[in-house]
N, C-alpha and C positions, 0 to 999 in steps of 0.2 A: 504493500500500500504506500510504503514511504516511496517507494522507486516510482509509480504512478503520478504523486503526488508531485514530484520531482519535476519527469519529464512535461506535466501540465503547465507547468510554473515555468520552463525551459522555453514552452511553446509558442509563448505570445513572443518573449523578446528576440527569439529566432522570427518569426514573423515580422516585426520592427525592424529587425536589420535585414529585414529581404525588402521592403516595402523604402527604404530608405536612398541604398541605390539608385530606385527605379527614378523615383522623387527626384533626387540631385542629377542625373541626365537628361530629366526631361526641365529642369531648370536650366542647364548648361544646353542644352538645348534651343530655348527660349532666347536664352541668351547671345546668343552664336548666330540665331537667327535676327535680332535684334540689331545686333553689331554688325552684318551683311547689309541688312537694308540702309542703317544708318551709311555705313561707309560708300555705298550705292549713290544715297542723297546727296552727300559729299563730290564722290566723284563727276556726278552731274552737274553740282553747283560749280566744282573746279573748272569742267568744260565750258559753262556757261556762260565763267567769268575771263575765261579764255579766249574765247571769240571775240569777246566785248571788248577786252583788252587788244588784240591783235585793228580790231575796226577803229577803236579810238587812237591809238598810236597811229595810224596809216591817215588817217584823218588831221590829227595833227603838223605831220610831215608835208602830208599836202597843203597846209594852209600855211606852216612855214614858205612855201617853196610858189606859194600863188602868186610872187612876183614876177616869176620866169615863167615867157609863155612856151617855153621848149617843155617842162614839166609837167601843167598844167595841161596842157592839149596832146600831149603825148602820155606820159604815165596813165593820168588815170582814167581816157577812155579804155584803153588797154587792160586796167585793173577791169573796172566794169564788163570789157568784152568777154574777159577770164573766169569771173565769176559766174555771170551767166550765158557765156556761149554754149557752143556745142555737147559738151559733154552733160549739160542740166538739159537743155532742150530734148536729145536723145534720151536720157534717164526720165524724160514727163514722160514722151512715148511709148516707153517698155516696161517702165513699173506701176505708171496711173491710166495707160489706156491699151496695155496689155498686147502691141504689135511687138513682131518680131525684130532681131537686129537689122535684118536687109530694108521692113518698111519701115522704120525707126528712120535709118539715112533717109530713104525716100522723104518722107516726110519734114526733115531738116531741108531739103533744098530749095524752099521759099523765102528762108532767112540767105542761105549761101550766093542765091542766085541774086533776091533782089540788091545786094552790097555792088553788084557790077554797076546797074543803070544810076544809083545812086551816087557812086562816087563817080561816074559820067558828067552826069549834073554836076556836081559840085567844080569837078577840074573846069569844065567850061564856063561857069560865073565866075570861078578866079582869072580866068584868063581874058575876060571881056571886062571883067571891072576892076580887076584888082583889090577884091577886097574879098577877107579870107573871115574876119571876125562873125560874120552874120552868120555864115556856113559851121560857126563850134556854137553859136547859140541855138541854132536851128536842128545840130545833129546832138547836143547834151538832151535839149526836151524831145526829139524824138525817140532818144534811145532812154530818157526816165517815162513816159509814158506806155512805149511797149514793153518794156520790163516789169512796170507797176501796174499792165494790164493781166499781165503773164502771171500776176501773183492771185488773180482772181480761176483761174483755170483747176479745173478737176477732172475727172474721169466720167463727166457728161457731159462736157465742153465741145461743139459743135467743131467740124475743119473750119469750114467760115471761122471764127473765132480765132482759135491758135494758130492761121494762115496768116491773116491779118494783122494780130498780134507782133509776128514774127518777121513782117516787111515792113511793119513801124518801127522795130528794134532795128533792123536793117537796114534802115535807110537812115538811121542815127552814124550808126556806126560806118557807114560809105562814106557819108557827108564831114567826118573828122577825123577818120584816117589818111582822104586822101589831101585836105590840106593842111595837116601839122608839119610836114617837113618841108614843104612851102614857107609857114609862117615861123621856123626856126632859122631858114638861113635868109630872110628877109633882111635884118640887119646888119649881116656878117658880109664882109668884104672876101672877094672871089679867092682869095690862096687859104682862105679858114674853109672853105665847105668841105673838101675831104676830114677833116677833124670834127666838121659841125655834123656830119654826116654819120658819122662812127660814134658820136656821142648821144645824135636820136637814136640809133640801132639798140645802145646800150640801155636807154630807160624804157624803151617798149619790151627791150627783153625785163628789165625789173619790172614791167606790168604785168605779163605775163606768168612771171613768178607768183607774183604777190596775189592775182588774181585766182590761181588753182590753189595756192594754200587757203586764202578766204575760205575758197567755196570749200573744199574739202574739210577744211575745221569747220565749217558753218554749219554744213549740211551731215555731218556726223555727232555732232553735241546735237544738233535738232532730233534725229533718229533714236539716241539716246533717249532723250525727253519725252518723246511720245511713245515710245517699245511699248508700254502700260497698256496701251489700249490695244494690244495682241494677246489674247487671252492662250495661245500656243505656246509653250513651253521652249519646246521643241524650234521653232522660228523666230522668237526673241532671241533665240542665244546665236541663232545664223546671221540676224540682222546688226547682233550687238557690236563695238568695241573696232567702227569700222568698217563692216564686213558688208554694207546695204547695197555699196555700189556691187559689188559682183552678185550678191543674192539678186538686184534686179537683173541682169545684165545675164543668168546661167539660164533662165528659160525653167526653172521652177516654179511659176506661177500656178501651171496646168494642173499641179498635183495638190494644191492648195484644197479645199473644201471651199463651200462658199461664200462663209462666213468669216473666215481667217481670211481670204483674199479682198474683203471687204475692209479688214481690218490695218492688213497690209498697206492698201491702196490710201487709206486715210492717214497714215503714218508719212508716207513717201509725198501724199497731195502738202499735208502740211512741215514739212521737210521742206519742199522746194519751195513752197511761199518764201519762206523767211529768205532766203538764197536770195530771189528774186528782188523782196524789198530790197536789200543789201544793194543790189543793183543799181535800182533806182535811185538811192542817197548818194551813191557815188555819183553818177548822173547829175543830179539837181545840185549837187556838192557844187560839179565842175563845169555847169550849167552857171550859177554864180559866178566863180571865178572869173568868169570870160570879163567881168565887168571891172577887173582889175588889168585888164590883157591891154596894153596900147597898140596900136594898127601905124604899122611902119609902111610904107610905101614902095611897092616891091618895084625893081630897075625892069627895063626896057631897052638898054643896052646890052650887047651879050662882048661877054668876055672870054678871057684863054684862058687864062689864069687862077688855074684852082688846085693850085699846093699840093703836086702830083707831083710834078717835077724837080728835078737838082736846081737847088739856088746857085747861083752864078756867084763865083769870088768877085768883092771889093775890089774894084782897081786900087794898086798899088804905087805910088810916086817912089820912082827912083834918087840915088843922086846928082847925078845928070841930068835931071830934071825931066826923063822921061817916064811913062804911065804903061804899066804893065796891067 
């Protein structure tokens, strides 16, 4: 009876210490899972503050540098191009309206095409009037309106629509590409334009840089931020950390359910919004500037003389009095 009595009395506290474990991991549990989302939150607000950062610093530099109109009319249409050219246009088409990569291009060639007639226009009013200023105010608001229209577009958006869209944007961009290195070597005397020429080359290429890291930080902190609304496990973790551009881009849409692919399309529609505005700020940004830009009056003389060639030695006075 004592041994009985024993083991009864053994029994609860053997129970306690089984019942204790289970308690402290599913706290550590709680907890781990608590500290994931937290760190999660963090990581998003890190990216968020990220972009913001990279937009304001880039904004600043421009507005340092709005005295020169080589920078201004060069740089940051080129950011702006960058950010939302080609590679956002084809990512609306393949992850919010669901075509392939061959009609993706197709579809791009409304923008591609109209930048020819456009920058047509424009070289021919600089050469009949010589005035190049009106043509960066005419092509910043054309290219902040079809950008800023482009930000209204979703996955029931008519061609009408995103054609038109994209020969506004286009015809921004014809209209102050083809006269910024006009209005760069307008004041420079004929033996500086090989140098003035090589130093436009260089800040298109810095827009061009600046432009695909924008968009690529922009539109990956965005896809971050909205993953939430992917109730798939399984497809947040493909889209996360990155990875959105090529998840649009592999043609796994088709295997989506049609709920998640609803859910997908609404992540990517508001992804590229944000991209988009970005666009247009820079636009309206350098849309203003032009009103700091002065209009130098471009020569009508043509010259040899443009700093290709060997400079000719100083003559030199002998002692004899002759000049070698």
């Amino acid at each position: 009876m004592s041994d009985l009595a024993g083991a009864q009395e053994r029994l609860p506290k053997s129970g306690m210490s089984d019942q204790q474990p289970t308690q402290t991991s599913e706290e550590e549990s709680k907890v781990e899972v608590g500290n994931n989302a937290e760190a999660k939150e963090t990581e998003t607000f890190r990216l968020s503050w990220d972009v913001g950062g990279v937009f304001f610093a880039l904004l600043v530099l421009s507005l340092m540098s709005s005295i020169d109109a080589t920078i201004v009319t060069t740089s940051l249409p080129t950011i702006a191009r960058e950010i939302g050219g080609g590679a956002e246009y084809i990512l609306y088409f393949q992850a919010v309206k669901g075509v392939s990569p061959l009609d993706s291009g197709v579809y791009y060639l409304p923008f591609a095409l109209a930048i020819i007639p456009f920058g047509g226009m424009g070289a021919a009013f600089i050469s009949k009037t010589g005035q190049y200023i009106p043509l960066h105010g005419i092509g910043f608001a054309l290219s902040a309106i079809g950008t800023g229209l482009f930000s209204i577009l979703d996955e029931d958006s008519s061609p009408g629509a995103w054609i038109g869209f994209q020969i506004i944007a286009s015809g921004g961009s014809g209209l102050v590409f083809t006269s910024t290195l006009i209005s760069t070597l307008a004041p420079l005397p004929e033996e500086d334009v090989a140098i003035a020429t090589g130093t436009y080359s260089f800040i298109r290429s810095f827009g061009f840089v600046w432009g695909l890291t924008i968009a690529s930080v922009a539109f990956n902190s965005q896809i971050d931020r909205y993953l939430g609304i992917v109730d798939d496990e399984v497809v947040r973790s493909l889209m996360a950390n990155g990875r959105a551009y090529a998840f649009a881009t592999r043609g796994t849409f088709d295997a989506l359910t049609a709920i998640t692919r609803s859910q997908v399309t609404e992540v990517y529609v508001k992804a590229l919004r944000m991209i988009w505005i970005i666009v247009a700020a820079f636009s309206c940004f350098g849309f203003f500037c032009i009103f700091a830009e002065k209009h130098v009056k471009l020569r009508k003389e043509k010259g040899n003389e443009f700093g290709l060639g060997e400079k000719k030695p100083k003559p030199v006075e002998c002692e004899d009095g002759k000049i070698q």
